[in-house]
C-alpha positions as CSV (number, residue, x, y, z in Angstrom):
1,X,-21.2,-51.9,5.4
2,X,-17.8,-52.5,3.9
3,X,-16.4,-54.9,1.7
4,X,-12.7,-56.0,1.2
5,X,-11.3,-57.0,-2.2
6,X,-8.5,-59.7,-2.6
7,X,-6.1,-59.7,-5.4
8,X,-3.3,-61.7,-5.9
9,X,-0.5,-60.5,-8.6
10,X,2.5,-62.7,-9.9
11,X,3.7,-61.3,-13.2
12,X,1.0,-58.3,-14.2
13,X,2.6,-55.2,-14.2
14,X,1.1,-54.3,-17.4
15,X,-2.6,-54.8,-16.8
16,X,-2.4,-54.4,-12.7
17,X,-3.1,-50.0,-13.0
18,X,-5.8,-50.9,-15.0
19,X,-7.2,-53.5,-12.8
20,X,-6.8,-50.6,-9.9
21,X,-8.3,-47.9,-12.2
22,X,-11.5,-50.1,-12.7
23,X,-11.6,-50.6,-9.2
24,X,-11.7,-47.1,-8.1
25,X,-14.1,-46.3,-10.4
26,X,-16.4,-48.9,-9.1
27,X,-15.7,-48.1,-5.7
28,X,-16.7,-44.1,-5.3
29,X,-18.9,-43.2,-2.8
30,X,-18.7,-46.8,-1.1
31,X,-16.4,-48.1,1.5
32,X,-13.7,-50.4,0.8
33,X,-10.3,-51.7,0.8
34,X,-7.9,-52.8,-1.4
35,X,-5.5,-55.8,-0.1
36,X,-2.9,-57.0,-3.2
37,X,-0.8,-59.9,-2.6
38,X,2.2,-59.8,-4.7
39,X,2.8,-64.0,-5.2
40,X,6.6,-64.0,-5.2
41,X,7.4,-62.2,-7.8
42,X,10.2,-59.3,-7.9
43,X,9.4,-58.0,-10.9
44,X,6.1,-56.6,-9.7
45,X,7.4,-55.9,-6.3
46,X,9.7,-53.6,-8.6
47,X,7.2,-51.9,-10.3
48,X,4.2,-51.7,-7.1
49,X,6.4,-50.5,-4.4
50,X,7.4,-47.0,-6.1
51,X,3.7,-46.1,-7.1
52,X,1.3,-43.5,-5.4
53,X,-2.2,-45.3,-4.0
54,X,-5.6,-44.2,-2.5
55,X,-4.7,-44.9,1.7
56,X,-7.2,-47.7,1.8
57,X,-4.8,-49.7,-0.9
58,X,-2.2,-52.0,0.6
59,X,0.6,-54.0,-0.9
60,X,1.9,-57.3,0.9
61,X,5.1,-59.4,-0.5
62,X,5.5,-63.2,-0.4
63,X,8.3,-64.2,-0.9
64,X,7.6,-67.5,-2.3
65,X,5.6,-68.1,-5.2
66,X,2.9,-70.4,-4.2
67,X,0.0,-69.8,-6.4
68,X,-3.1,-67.2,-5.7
69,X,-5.3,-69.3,-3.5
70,X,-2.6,-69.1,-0.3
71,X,-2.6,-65.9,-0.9
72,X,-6.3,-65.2,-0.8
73,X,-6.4,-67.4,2.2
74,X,-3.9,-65.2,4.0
75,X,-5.4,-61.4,3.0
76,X,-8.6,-62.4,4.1
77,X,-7.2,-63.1,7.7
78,X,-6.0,-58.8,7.5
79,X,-9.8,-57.9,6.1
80,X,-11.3,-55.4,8.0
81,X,-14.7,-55.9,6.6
82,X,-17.1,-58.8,6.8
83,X,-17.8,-59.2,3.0
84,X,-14.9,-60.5,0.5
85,X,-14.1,-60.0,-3.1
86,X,-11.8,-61.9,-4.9
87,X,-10.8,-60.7,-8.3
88,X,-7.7,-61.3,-10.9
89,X,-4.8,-58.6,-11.2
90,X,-5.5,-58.6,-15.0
91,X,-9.8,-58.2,-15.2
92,X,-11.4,-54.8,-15.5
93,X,-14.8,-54.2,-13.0
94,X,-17.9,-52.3,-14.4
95,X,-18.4,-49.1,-12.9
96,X,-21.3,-51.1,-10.8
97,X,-19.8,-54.5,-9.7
98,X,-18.7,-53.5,-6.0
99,X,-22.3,-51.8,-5.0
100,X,-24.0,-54.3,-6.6
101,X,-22.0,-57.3,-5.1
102,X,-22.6,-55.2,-1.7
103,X,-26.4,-55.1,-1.6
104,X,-26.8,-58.6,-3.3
105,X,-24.9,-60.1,-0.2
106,X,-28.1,-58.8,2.0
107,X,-30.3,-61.5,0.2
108,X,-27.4,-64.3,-0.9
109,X,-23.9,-65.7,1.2
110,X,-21.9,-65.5,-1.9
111,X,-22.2,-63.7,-5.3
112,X,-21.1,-64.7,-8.7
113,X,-20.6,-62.1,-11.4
114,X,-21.3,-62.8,-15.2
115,X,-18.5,-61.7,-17.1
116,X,-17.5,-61.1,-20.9
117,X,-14.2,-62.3,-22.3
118,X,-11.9,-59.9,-24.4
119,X,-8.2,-59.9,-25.5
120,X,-5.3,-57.5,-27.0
121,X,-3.7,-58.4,-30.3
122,X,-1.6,-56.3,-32.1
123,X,-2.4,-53.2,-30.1
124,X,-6.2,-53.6,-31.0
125,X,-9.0,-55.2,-28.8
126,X,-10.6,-58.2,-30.4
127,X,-13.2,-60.7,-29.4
128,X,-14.5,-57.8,-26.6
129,X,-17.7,-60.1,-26.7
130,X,-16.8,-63.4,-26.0
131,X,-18.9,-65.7,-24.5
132,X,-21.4,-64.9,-21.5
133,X,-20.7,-66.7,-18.3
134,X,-19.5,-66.8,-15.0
135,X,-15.8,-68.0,-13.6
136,X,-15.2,-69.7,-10.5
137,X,-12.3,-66.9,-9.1
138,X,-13.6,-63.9,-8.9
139,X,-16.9,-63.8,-6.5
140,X,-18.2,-61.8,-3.4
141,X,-19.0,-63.5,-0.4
142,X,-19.3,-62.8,3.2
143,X,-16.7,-63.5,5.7
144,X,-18.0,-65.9,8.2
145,X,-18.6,-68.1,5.4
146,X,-15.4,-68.1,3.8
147,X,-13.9,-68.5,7.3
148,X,-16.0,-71.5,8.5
149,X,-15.0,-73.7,5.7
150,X,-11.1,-72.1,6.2
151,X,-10.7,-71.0,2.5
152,X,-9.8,-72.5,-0.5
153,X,-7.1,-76.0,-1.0
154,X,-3.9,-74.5,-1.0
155,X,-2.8,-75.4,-4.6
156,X,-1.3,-74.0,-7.2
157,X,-4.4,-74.3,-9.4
158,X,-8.5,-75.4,-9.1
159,X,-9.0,-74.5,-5.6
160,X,-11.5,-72.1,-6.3
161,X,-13.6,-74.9,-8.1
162,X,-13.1,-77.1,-5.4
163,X,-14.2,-74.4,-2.6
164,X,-17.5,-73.5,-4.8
165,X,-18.0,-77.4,-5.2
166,X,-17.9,-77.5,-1.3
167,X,-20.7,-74.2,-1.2
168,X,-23.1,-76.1,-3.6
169,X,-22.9,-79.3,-2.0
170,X,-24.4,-77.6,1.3
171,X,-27.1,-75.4,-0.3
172,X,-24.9,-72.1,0.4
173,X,-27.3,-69.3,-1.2
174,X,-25.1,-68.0,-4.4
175,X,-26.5,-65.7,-7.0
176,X,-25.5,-65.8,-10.6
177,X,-26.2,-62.1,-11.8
178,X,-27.7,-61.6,-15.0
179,X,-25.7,-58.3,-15.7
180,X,-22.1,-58.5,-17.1
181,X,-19.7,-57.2,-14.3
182,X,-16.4,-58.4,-15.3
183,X,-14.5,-58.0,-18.3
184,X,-11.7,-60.8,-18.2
185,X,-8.8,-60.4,-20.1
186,X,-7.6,-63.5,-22.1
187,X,-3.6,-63.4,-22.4
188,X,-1.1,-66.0,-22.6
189,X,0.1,-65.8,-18.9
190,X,-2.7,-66.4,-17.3
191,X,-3.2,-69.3,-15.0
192,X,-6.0,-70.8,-17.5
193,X,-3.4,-70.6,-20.9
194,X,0.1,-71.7,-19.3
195,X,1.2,-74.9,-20.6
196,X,2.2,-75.7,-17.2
197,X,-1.1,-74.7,-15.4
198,X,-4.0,-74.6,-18.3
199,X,-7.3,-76.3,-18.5
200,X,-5.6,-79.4,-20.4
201,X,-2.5,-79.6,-18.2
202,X,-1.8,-82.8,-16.2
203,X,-1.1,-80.9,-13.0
204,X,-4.7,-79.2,-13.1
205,X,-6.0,-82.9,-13.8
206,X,-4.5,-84.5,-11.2
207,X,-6.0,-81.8,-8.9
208,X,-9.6,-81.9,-10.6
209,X,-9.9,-85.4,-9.6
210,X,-8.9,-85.4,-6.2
211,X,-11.2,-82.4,-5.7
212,X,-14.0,-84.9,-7.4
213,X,-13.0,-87.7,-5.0
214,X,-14.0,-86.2,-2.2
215,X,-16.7,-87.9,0.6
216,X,-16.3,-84.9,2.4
217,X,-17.4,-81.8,1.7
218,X,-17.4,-79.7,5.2
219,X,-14.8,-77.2,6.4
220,X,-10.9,-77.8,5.6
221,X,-9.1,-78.7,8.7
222,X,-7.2,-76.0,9.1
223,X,-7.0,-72.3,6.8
224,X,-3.6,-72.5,5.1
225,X,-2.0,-69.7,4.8
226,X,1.6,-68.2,3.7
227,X,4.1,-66.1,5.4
228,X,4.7,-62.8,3.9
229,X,6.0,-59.3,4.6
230,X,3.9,-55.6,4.3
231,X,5.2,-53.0,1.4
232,X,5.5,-50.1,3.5
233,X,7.5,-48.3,1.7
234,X,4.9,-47.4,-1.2
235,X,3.8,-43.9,-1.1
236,X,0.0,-43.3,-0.2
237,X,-2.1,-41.0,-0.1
238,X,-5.8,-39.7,0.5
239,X,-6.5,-38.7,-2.9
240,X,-9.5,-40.6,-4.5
241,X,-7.7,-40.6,-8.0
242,X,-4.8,-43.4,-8.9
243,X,-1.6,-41.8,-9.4
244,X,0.5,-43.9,-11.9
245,X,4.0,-42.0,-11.9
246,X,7.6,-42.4,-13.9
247,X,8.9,-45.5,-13.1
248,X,12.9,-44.7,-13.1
249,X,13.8,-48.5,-12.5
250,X,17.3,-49.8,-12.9
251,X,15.5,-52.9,-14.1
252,X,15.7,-53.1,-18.4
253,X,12.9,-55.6,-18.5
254,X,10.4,-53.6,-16.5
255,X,10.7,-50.6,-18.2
256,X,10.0,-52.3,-21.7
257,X,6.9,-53.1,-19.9
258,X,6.1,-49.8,-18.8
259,X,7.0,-47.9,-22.4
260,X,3.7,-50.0,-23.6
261,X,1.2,-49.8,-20.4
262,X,-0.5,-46.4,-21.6
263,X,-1.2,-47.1,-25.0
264,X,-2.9,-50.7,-24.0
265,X,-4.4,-48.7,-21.2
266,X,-5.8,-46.4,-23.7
267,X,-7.3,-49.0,-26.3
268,X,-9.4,-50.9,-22.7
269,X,-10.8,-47.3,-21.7
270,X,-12.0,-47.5,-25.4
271,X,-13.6,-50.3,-24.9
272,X,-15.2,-49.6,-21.9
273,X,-16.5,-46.6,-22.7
274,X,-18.5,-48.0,-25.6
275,X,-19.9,-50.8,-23.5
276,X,-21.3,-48.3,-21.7
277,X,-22.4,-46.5,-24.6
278,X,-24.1,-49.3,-25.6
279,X,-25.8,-50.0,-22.3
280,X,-27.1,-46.8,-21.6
281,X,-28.1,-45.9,-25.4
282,X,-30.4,-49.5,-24.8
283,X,-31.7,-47.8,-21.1
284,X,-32.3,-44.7,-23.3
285,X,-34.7,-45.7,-25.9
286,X,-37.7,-46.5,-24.9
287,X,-40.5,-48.5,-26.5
288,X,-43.1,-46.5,-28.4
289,X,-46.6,-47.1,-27.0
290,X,-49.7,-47.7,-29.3
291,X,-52.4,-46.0,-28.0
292,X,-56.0,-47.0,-30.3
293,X,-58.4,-44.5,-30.6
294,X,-62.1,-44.8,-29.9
295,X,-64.7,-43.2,-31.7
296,X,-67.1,-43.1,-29.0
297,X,-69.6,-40.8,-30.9
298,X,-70.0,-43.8,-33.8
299,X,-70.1,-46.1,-31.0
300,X,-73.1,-44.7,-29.0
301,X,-74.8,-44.0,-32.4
302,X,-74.8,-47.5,-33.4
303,X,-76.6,-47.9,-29.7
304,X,-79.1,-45.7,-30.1
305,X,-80.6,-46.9,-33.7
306,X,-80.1,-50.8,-32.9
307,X,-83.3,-52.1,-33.4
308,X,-84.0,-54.7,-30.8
309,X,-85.8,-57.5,-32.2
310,X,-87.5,-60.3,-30.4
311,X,-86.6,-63.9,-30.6
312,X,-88.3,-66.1,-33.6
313,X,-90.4,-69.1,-31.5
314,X,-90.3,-72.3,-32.9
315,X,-92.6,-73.7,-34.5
316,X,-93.4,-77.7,-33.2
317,X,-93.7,-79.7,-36.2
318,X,-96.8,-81.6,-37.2
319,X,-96.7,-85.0,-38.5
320,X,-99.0,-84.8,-41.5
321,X,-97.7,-88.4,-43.0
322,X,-100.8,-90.2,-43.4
323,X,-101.6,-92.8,-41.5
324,X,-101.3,-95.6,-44.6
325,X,-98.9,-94.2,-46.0
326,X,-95.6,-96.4,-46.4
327,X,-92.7,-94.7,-44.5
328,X,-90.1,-97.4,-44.3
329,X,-88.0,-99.8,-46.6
330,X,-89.5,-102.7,-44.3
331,X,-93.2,-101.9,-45.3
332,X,-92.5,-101.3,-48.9
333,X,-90.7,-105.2,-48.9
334,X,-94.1,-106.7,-47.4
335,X,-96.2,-104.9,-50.1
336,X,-94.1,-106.3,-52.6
337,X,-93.4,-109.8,-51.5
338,X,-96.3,-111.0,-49.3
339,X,-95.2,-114.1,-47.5
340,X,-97.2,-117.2,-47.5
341,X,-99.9,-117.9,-45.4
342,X,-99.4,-119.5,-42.2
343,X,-100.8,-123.1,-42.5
344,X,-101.6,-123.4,-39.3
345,X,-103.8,-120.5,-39.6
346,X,-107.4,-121.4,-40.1
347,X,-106.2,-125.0,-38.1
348,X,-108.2,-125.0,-34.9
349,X,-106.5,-125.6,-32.0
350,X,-105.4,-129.0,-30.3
351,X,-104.5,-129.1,-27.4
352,X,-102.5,-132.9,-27.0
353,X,-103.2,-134.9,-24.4
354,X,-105.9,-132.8,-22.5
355,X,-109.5,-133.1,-23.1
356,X,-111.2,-130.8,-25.0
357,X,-114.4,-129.3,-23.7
358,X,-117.3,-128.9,-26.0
């Protein structure tokens, strides 16, 4: 069992080798591909086609920018496998994320990893905890799932929330792991930051509430999908490790990119390595058990001279009050104050109107 992963690239060249790098690593020993959808921009097609990739790593051009989610639609019609994973050009995966997202999809259709937010700022990493949580773009799932409800809206922005919308509103089995998978890179050209594109921008808005609108919530009518053209003039190779080469590119602005890829490269591998420092020091230590000591010898002394004594009976208590003796406050009040006597005491009987036999 195979899985394919998805990644659509507009303007990335200097995170993209270490999105690949992360990759790789993830990926030894466990089959895969690699399919990259470069979303109209020359730039990167500049700076891809000349590098030197694993074999089962391949480069497709669209000419046209139309956002990620045509592009996604489109790779996954060339996937080889029958599990999907889309992920960003500018993310790094944990050593882990690809076999784990391979043997969760035996128990769930679609998996969602929990990822940590981090970002560069003046050549040092900063905020590399960031909150705890899970994005809507980057997720495994299997095939014939993603093809039955043809993909995601094709628009520029939201479509993934819109597509996992569609999943939860017909019980589709998604896990949320627990373990952080993904570090996602915060950066000012990302989808989520642009002016034009962020969270607060009018056209992901407009977009949000159509997606909210919806009666609907079945397959898309059709998969859209974009035209586009294979890079097959990128060197590859069968080696497992990522050659990144001299780029000798006639192009000024992407060689000011590429004169500060390795140092940024180096500062993430930092990173990542103490992460993983962290995480394994944690698996390391393990909790000191208490183990209480018995002194059975004390114990089956004790036994031995415990006297056992027999219950105390009780004793029934006798009523020794005498007989005239005053018990009560009602008897004491009758001895003090004696009533009258009855006036009709000593008064012999009548008996009215009857006769009275003598």
């Amino acid at each position: 069992m195979g899985i394919s992963i998805i990644i659509p690239t507009f303007d990335n060249i200097e995170y993209i080798d270490e999105t690949l790098t992360s990759i790789y690593n993830s990926g030894k020993d466990l089959e895969y591909e690699i399919l990259i959808g470069i979303d109209g921009c020359n730039k990167s097609l500049k700076y891809l086609k000349d590098k030197t990739y694993p074999d089962n790593t391949k480069i497709f051009f669209f000419s046209t920018n139309k956002g990620p989610y045509l592009i996604k639609n489109t790779l996954s019609t060339l996937a080889k496998y029958d599990n999907l994973l889309f992920f960003d050009s500018d993310d790094i995966m944990e050593e882990n994320m690809i076999g784990y997202c391979l043997n969760s999809l035996n128990t769930h259709q679609c998996v969602k990893p929990r990822l940590r937010n981090f970002k560069i700022v003046n050549g040092k990493i900063v905020n590399e905890v960031g909150r705890k949580n899970w994005g809507e773009g980057v997720f495994a799932i299997k095939k014939p799932i993603f093809d039955y409800y043809n993909g995601f809206e094709g628009w520029l922005v939201a479509a993934d929330s819109d597509f996992m919308d569609r999943l939860y509103k017909n019980n589709i089995s998604v896990e949320l792991t627990q373990e952080i998978l993904v570090l996602r890179r915060l950066h000012d050209k990302g989808l989520t930051n642009r002016p034009d594109t962020g969270l607060s921008s009018p056209l992901r808005s407009k977009y949000a509430s159509i997606s909210k609108s919806k009666k609907y919530f079945g397959p898309l009518p059709e998969l859209k999908i974009a035209e586009y053209q294979p890079i097959n003039i990128a060197e590859y190779t069968n080696n497992d490790i990522f050659k990144v080469g001299d780029t000798n590119s006639d192009n000024e602005e992407v060689d000011d990119y590429v004169n500060t890829i390795n140092d940024r490269k180096q500062i993430v591998n930092d990173v990542i390595k103490t992460i993983n420092n962290k995480k394994q020091k944690q698996k390391d230590v393990v909790p000191e058990k208490k183990v209480s000591s018995i002194n059975y010898e004390k114990v089956n002394n004790l036994l031995k001279n415990k006297v056992i004594t027999k219950p105390i009976p009780k004793v029934k208590q006798v009523n020794n009050t005498p007989k005239n003796k005053i018990t009560t406050n009602k008897e004491m009040v009758k001895l003090t104050f004696p009533g009258k006597k009855n006036r009709r005491g000593d008064v012999p009987y009548i008996n009215v109107g009857r006769k009275i036999n003598k």
